[in-house]
C-alpha positions as CSV (number, residue, x, y, z in Angstrom):
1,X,0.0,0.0,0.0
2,X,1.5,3.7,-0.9
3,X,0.8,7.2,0.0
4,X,-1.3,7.9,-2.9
5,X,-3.5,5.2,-2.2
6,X,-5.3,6.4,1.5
7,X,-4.7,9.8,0.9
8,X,-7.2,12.5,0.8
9,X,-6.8,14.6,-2.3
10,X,-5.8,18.3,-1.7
11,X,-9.4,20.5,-2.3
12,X,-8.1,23.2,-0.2
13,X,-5.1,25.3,0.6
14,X,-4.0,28.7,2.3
15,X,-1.8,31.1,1.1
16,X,1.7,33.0,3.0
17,X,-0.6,36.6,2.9
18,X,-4.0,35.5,4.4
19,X,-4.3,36.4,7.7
20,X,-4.9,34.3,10.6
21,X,-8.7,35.3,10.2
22,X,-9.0,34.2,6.9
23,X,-7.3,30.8,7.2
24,X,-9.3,30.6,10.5
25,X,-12.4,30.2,8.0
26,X,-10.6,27.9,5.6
27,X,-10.0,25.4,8.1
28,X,-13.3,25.8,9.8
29,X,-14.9,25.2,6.3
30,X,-12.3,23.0,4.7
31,X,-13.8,20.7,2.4
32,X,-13.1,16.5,2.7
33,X,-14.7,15.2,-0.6
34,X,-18.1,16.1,-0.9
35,X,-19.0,17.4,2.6
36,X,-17.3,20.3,4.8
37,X,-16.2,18.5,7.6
38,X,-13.4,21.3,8.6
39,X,-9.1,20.6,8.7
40,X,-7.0,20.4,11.8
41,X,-4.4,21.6,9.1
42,X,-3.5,22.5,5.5
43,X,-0.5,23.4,3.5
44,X,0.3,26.8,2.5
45,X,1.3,27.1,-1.2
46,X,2.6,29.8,-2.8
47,X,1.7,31.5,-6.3
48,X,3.5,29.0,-8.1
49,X,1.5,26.2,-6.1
50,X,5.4,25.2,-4.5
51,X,4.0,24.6,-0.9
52,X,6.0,26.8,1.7
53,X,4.4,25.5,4.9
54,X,1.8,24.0,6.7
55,X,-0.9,26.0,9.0
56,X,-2.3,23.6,11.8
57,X,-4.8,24.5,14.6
58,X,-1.6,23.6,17.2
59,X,-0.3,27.0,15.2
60,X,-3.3,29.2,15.6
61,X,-3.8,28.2,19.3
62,X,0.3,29.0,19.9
63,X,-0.9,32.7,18.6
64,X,-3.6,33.0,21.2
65,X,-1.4,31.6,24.1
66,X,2.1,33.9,24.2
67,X,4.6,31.7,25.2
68,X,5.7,34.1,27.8
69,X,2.3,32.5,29.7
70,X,4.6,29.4,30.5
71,X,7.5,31.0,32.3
72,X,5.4,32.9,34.5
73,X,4.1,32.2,38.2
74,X,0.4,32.5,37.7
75,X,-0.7,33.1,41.5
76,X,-4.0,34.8,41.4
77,X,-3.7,35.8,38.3
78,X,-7.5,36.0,36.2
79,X,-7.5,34.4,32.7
80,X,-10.7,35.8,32.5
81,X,-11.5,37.9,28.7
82,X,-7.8,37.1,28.1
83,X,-8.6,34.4,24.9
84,X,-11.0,37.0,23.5
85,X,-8.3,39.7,23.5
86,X,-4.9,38.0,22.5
87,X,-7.5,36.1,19.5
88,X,-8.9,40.0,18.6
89,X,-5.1,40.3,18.3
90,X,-3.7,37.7,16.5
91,X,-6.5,37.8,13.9
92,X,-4.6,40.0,11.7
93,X,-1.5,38.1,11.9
94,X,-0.3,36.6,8.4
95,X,0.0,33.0,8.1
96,X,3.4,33.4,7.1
97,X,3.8,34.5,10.2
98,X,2.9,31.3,12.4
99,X,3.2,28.2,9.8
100,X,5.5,25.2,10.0
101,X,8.1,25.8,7.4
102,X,9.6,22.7,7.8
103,X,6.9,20.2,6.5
104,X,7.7,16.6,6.7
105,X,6.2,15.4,3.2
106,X,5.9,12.2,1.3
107,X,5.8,11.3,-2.0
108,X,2.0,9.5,-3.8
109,X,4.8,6.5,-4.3
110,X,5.8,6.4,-0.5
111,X,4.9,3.1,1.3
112,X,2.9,2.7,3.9
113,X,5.7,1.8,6.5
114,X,7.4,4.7,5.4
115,X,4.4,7.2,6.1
116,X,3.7,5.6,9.6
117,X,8.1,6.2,10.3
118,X,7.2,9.9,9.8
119,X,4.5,10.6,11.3
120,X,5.5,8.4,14.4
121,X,9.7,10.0,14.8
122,X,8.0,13.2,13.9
123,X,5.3,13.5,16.3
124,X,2.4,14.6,13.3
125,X,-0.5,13.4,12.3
126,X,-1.2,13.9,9.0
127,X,1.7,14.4,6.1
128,X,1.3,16.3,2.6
129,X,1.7,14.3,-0.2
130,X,3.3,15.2,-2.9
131,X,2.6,14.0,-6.8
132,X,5.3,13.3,-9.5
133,X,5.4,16.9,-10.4
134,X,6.1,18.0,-7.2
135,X,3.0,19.6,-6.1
136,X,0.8,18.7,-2.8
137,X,-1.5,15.9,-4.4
138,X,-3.2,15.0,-0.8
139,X,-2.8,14.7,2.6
140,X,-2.4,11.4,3.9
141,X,-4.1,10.8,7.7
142,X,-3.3,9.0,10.7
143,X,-6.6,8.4,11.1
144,X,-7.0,6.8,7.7
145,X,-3.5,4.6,8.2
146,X,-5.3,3.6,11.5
147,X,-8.3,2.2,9.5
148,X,-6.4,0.9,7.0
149,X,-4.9,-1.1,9.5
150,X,-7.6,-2.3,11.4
151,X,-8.8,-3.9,7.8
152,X,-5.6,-5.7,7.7
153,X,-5.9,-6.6,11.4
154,X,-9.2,-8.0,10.4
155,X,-7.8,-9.9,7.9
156,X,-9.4,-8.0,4.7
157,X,-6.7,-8.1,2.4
158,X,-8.3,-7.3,-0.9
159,X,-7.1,-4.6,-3.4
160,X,-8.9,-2.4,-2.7
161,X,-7.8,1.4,-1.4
């Protein structure tokens, strides 16, 4: 089994320039065949469709939470309307700004063991996958390895996917 064959084909993508607020809406909305279902992530391509990062909700949510917040001694300190304000904030933000840069991708022709290596020594959970010409073909999920797996566990071995 290879990357091409359980991954999801790219139907959305963000761009460097969008801001935070925009991509916010992508991801929200982000198409997953037929049906909106929403994207815990997608790539960010540039205008020659050469993809210069990824954008993940783990991004957006380190925007919100200054990591400042972690070195401090909280005490009685009141979280209270703080979200609401740093997300006001960092809604103008670029996605430039707060992507991944360093995108661990594999090709459609990658096999299965060598997707699950990935996303298992690099702590993610869903890879870009990239076509023979280079370009972000899909995504390929953990959750769809998982139940690709489970079919195997259940001994369904059949061509199919």
């Amino acid at each position: 089994m290879k990357a091409g064959n359980l991954m999801v084909p790219l139907q959305e993508y963000l761009e460097p320039g969008m801001t935070l607020k925009e991509a916010s809406n992508i991801l929200r909305r982000a198409k997953r065949g037929e049906e909106r279902h929403g994207a815990k992530g997608l790539p960010v391509l540039d205008v020659s469709g050469n993809m210069v990062g990824f954008l993940s909700i783990r991004d957006i949510l380190k925007a919100v939470f200054p990591s400042y917040m972690t070195l401090m001694d909280m005490g009685d300190f009141t979280w209270e309307g703080m979200v609401e304000d740093l997300a006001r904030k960092a809604g103008g933000r670029t996605v430039s700004e707060l992507m991944t840069s360093k995108v661990i991708s594999v090709s459609v022709d990658a096999p299965l063991m060598e997707c699950i290596d990935h996303m298992l020594k690099n702590h993610v959970n869903k890879l870009p996958v990239l076509g023979h010409d280079g370009g972000v073909a899909g995504i390929l999920y953990e959750k769809d390895v998982f139940l690709a797996i489970t079919r195997l566990l259940d001994g369904d071995t059949g061509g199919g996917g």
